[in-house]
C-alpha positions as CSV (number, residue, x, y, z in Angstrom):
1,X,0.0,0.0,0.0
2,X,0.8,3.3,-0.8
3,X,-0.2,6.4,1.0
4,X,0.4,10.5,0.2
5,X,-0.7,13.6,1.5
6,X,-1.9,16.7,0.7
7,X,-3.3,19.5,2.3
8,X,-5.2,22.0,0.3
9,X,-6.2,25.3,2.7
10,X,-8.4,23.3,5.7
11,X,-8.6,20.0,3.7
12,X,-6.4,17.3,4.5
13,X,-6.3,14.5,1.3
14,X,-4.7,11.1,1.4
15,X,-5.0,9.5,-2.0
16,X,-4.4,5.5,-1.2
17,X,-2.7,2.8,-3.6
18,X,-2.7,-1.2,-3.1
19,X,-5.2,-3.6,-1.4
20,X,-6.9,-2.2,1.7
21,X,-7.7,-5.8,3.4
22,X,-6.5,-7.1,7.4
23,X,-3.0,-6.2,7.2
24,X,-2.8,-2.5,5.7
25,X,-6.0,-1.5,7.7
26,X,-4.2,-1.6,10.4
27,X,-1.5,0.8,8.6
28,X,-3.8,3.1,7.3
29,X,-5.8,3.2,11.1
30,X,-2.1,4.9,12.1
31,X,-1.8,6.8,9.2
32,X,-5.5,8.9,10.1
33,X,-4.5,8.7,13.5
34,X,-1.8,10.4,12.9
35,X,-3.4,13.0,10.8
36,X,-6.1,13.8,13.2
37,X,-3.5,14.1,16.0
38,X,-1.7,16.7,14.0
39,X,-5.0,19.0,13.8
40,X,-6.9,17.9,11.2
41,X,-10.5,18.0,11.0
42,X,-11.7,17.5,7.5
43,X,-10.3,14.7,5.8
44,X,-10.6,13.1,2.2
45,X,-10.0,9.9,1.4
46,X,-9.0,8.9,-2.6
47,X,-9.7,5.4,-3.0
48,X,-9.5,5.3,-7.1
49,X,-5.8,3.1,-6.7
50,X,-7.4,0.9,-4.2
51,X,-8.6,-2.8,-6.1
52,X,-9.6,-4.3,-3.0
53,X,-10.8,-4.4,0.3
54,X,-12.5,-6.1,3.0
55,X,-14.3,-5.6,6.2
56,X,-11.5,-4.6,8.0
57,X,-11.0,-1.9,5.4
58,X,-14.5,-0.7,5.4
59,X,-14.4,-1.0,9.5
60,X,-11.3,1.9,9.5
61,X,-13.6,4.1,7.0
62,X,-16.7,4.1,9.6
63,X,-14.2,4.6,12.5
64,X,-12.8,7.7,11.0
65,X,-16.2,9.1,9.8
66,X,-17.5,8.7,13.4
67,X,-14.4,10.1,15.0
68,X,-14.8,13.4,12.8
69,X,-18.4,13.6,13.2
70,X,-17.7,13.1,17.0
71,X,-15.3,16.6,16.8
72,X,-17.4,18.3,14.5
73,X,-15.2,17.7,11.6
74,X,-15.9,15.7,8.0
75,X,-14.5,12.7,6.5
76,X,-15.2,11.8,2.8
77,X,-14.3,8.8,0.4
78,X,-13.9,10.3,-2.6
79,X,-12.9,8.8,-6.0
80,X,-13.6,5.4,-5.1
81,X,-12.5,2.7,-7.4
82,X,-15.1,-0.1,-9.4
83,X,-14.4,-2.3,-6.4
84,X,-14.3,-0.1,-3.5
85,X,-17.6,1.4,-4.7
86,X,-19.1,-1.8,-5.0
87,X,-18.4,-3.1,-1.5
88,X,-19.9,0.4,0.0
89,X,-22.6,0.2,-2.3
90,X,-23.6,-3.3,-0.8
91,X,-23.3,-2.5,2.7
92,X,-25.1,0.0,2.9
93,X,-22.4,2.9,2.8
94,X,-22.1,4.5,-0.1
95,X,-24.0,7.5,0.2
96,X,-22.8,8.3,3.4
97,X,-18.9,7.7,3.3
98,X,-18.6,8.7,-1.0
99,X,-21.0,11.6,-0.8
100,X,-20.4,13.9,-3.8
101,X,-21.1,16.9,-2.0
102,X,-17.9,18.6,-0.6
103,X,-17.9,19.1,3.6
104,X,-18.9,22.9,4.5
105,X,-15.7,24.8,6.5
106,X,-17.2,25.0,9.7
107,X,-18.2,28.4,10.7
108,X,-16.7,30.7,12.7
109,X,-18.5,31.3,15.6
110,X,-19.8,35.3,16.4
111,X,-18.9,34.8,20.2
112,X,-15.1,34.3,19.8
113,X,-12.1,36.8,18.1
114,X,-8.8,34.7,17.5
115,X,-5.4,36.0,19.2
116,X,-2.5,35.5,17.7
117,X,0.6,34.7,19.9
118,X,4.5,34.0,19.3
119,X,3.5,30.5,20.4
120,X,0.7,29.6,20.2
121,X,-3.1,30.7,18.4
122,X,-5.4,31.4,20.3
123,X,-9.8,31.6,19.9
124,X,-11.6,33.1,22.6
125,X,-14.7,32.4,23.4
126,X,-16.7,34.3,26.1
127,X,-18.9,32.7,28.7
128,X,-20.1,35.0,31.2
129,X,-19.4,38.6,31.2
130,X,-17.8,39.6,35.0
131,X,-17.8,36.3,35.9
132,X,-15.0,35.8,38.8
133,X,-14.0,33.1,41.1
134,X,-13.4,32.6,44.6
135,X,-10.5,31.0,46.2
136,X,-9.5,29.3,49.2
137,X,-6.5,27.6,50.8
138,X,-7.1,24.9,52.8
139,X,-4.1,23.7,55.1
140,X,-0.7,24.4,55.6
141,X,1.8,22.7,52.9
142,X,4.7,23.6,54.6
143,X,3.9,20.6,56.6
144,X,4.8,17.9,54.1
145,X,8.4,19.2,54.7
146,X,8.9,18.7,58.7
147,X,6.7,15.6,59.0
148,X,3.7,17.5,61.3
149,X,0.6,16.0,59.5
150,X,-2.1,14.6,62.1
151,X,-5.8,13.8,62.2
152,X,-6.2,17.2,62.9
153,X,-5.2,18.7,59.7
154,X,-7.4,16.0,57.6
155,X,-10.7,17.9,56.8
156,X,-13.3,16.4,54.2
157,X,-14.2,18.7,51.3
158,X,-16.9,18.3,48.8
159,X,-16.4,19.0,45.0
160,X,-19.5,19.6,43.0
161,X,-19.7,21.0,39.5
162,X,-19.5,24.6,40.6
163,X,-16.4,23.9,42.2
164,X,-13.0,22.4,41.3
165,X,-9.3,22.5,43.1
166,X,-6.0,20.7,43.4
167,X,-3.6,19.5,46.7
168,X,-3.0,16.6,48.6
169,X,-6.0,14.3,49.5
170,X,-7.2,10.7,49.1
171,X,-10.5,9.1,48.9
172,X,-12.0,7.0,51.9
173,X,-13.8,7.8,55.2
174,X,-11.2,9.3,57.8
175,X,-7.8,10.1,58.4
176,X,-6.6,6.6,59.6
177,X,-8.5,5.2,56.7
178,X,-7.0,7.5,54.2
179,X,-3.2,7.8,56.2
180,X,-1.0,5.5,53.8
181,X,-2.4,6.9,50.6
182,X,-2.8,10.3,50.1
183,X,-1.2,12.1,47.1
184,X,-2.0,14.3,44.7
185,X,-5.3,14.7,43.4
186,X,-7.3,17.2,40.7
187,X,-11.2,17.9,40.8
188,X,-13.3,19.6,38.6
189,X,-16.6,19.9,36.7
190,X,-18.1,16.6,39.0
191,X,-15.1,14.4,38.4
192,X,-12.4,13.9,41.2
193,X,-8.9,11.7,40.5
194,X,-5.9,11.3,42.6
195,X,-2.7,9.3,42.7
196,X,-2.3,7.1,45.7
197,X,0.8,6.3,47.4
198,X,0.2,3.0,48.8
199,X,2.6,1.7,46.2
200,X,-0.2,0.5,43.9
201,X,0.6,3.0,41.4
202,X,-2.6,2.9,40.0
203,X,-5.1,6.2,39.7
204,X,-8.3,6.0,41.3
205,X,-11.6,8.8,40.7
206,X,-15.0,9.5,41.3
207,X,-17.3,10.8,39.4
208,X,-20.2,12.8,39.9
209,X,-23.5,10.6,39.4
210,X,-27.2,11.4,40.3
211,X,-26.9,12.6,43.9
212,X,-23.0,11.2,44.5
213,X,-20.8,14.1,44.8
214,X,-17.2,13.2,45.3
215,X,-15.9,14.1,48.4
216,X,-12.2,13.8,49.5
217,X,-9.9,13.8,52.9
218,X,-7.6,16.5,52.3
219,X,-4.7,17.5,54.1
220,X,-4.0,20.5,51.9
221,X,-4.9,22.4,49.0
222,X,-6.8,25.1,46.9
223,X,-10.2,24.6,46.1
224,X,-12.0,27.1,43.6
225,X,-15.6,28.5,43.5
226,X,-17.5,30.5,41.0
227,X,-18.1,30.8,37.1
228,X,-15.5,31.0,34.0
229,X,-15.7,33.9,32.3
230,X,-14.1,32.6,29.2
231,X,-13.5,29.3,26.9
232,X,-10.0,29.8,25.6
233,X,-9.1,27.5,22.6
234,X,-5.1,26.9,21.8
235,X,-3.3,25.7,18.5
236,X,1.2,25.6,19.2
237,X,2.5,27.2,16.2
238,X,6.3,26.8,17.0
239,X,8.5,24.5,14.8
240,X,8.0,22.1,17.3
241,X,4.0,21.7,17.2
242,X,4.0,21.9,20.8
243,X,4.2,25.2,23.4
244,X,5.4,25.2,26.4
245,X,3.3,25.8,30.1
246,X,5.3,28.9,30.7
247,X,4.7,30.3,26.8
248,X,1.0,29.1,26.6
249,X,0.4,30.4,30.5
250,X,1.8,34.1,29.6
251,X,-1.1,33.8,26.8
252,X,-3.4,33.1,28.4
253,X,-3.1,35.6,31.4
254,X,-2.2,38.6,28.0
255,X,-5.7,37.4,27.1
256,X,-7.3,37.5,30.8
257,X,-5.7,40.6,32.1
258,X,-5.8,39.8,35.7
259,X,-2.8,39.1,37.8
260,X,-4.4,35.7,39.0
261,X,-6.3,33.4,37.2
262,X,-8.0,29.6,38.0
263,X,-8.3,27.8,35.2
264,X,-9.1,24.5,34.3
265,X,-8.1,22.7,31.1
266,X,-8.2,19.8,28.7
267,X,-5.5,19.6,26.4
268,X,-2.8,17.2,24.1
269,X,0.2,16.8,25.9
270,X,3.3,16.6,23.9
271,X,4.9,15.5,27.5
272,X,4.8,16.9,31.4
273,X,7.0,17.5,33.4
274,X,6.5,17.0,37.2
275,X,6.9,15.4,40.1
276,X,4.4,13.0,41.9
277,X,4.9,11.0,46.0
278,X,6.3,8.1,46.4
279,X,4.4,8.0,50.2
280,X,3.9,10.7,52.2
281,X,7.4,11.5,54.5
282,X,5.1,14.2,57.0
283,X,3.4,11.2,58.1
284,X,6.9,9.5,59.2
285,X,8.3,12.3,61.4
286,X,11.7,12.2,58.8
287,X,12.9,15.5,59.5
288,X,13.8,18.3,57.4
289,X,16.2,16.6,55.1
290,X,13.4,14.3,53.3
291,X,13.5,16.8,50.1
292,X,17.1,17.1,49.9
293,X,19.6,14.9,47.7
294,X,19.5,12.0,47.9
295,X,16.7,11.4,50.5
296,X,14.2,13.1,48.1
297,X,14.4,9.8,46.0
298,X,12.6,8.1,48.7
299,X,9.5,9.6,48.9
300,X,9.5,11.7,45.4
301,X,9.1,10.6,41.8
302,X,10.5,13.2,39.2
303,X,9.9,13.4,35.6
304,X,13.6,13.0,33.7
305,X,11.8,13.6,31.0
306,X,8.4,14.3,29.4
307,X,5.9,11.8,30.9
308,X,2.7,10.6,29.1
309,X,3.2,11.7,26.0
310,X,0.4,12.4,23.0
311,X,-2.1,11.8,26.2
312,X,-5.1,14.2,26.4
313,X,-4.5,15.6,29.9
314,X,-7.0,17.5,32.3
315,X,-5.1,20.5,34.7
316,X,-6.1,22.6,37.0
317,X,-4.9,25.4,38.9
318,X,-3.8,28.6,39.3
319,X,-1.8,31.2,37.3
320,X,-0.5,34.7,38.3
321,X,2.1,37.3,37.3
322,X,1.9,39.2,40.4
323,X,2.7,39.2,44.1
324,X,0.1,38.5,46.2
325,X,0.9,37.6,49.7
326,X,-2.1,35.5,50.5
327,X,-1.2,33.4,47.6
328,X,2.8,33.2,47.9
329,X,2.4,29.6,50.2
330,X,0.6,28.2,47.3
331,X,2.6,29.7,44.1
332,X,5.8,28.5,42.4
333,X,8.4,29.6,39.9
334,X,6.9,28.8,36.1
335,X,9.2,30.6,34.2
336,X,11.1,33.9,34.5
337,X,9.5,37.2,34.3
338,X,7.9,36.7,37.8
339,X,5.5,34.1,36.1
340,X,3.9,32.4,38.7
341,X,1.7,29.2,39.1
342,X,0.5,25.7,41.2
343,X,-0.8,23.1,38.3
344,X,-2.0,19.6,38.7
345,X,-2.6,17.3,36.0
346,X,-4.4,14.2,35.6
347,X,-3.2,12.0,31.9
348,X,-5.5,10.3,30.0
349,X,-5.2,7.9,27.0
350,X,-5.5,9.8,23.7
351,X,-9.0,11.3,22.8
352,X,-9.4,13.4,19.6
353,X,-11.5,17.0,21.2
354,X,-14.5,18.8,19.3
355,X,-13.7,22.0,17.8
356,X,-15.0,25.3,18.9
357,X,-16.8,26.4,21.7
358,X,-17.3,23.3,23.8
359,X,-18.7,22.7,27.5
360,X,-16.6,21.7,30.6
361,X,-19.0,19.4,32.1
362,X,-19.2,17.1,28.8
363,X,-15.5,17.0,28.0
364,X,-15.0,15.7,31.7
365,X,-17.1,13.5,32.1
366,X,-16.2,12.1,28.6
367,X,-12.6,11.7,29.7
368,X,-13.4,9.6,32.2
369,X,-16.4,7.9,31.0
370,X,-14.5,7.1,27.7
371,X,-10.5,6.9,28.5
372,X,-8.1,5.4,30.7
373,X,-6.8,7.2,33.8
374,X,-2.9,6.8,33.4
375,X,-1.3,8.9,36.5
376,X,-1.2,12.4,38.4
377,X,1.5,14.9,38.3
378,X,2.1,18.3,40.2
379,X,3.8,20.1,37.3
380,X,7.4,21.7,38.0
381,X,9.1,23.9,35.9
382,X,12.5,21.8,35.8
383,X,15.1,24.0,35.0
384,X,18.3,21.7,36.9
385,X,21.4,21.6,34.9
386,X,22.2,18.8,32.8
387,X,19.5,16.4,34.4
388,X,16.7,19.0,34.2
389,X,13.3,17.5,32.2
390,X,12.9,21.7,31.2
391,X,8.6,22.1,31.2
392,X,5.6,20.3,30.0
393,X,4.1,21.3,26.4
394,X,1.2,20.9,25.1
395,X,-0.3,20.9,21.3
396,X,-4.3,22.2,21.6
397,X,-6.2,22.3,24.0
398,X,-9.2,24.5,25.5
399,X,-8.7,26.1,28.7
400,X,-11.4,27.9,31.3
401,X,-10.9,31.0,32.9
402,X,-11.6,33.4,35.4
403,X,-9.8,36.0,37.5
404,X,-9.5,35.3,41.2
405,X,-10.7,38.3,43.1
406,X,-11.7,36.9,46.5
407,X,-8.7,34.8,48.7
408,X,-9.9,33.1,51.7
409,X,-7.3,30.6,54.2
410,X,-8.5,28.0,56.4
């Protein structure tokens, strides 16, 4: 078999030579796959060169018309040889994968402008006009350092829709219950998932269903209330495909305006870099040396390099550019410039995203309903020399945002 591209303006063509039967299915599954990972949305499919195929053939076609219809995109058989048209004809799918009519663009919607950035391009999309959230520290994280964790610090903390956030919590009924398995965890948008550290190294989540809310033990963290403002869609336009968190986070906030944002997004991960626990030293009384080298490596995993990568990944967070002294226990170094942030993310196996304006709720609860969990990451910016993993990047994505006006401890 024999495959080459083309791409004419937003059309992406593959015109395909050979026998499309068991074995080169499976080639030309990897060959769309590829495609649609790289962006495309509206793909035709030239069949005339193609004297035979089978099931299996036929089976790839109605995946990839699904998948596009799934993100709102098209996906045409066009050309089709005596053979191929034939076989479609007979089953029934003719008309619908070798329609003569040519897919519309898609429109462009009236509630978004598109921003243009060194790194990345960006559509915004707006939500709710003033909309702002509140925020709320929970605990004290200096604690994981000098081992001073108790019952007493272990609070439980609800996470409906309206309300998402990131820290250090597990799922189960109590402190002792909870005590050799907390980690990091993210929530958002009725969906809660966490990395334990009882050496299972296995995710676990809940989601929200009827009248379940999930509810955590948390030892500490930030939790978010209140409505986005704005939908924030991202294309990397570097050489690379990918941008980095510290290019695509300075976008963001140019876009927002605010000095500090929460945000939650859903996004291709070209690779993060991060760090996750091992098992959780304050509970061990180890003393202050537990995150210096080479003690660290006992109760720390860091990223050497990119983890998860091509994984659709859900974050969450906060981003700021300025000061703020209610938030400095909270905020670490993202990049230079006095950029500014504390990100979690939760990695997912690889699930091509609708275009345009989209809702939170749905992607969510798609990821989960849909894709495999694979593991939980507080993202560093790793700038060590020599054995640094530099930052996680990211292809697309859509992010949503809201400035933080209200700051509350507990």
């Amino acid at each position: 078999m024999e495959i080459t591209k083309q791409r004419s303006k937003d059309i992406f063509s593959l015109t395909v030579t050979g026998r499309l039967d068991g074995y080169w299915s499976d080639h030309l599954a990897r060959q769309l796959d590829a495609v649609i990972r790289d962006g495309a949305d509206r793909l035709q499919l030239d069949l005339a060169g193609i004297d035979y195929i089978s099931s299996a053939g036929i089976r790839v076609l109605l995946q990839s018309f699904k998948q596009m219809q799934n993100i709102g995109g098209s996906f045409s058989v066009t050309n089709p040889s005596e053979h191929v048209r034939d076989v479609l004809a007979m089953s029934g799918l003719l008309d619908i994968l070798a329609s003569k009519r040519q897919p519309e663009a898609p429109s462009a919607s009236a509630a978004s402008y598109t921003v243009d950035h060194p790194s990345a391009r960006l559509q915004v999309f707006s939500l709710s006009s003033g909309a702002r959230l509140g925020c709320r520290i929970l605990g004290e994280p200096n604690k994981l350092v000098h081992g001073r964790f108790s019952a007493a610090d272990c609070r439980t903390v609800k996470f409906p829709l309206s309300t998402f956030g990131i820290g250090l919590g597990a799922l189960g009924s109590d402190f002792q219950d909870c005590r050799g398995r907390f980690g990091e965890f993210v929530a958002a948008a009725g969906a809660l998932v966490y990395q334990p550290t009882d050496g299972t190294n296995v995710p676990d989540y809940l989601v929200s269903t009827g009248s379940l809310i999930p509810e955590l033990q948390l030892l500490h963290g930030i939790v978010f209330e209140g409505a986005f403002g704005v939908l924030i869609r991202f294309e990397a336009n570097t050489e690379t495909g990918a941008v980095s968190l510290a290019d695509l986070a300075r976008a963001l906030l140019d876009v927002i305006e605010a000095d500090a944002v929460g945000l939650v997004m859903v996004a291709e991960s070209a690779g993060l870099i991060g760090a996750a626990l091992r098992r959780l030293p304050a509970l061990e009384q180890v003393g202050a040396s537990a995150f210096e080298f080479p003690e660290i490596r006992q109760w720390i995993s860091l990223t050497s390099e990119h983890a998860f990568p091509g994984s659709q990944t859900l974050v969450a967070g906060i981003l700021a550019s300025g000061g703020d002294d209610r938030l400095s226990p909270v905020l670490r170094p993202l990049g230079g410039g006095g950029l500014l942030g504390h990100l979690h993310a939760a990695a997912f196996s690889y699930r091509t995203m609708p275009k345009g304006r989209i809702d939170l709720q749905d992607c969510v609860a798609t990821l989960f309903e849909t894709q495999t969990v694979q593991g939980v990451l507080h993202l560093l910016n790793d700038e060590r020399e020599r054995i640094g993993g530099g930052q996680s990047e990211f292809y697309r994505g859509a992010c949503w945002m809201a400035p933080i006006t209200e700051i509350a401890t507990a």
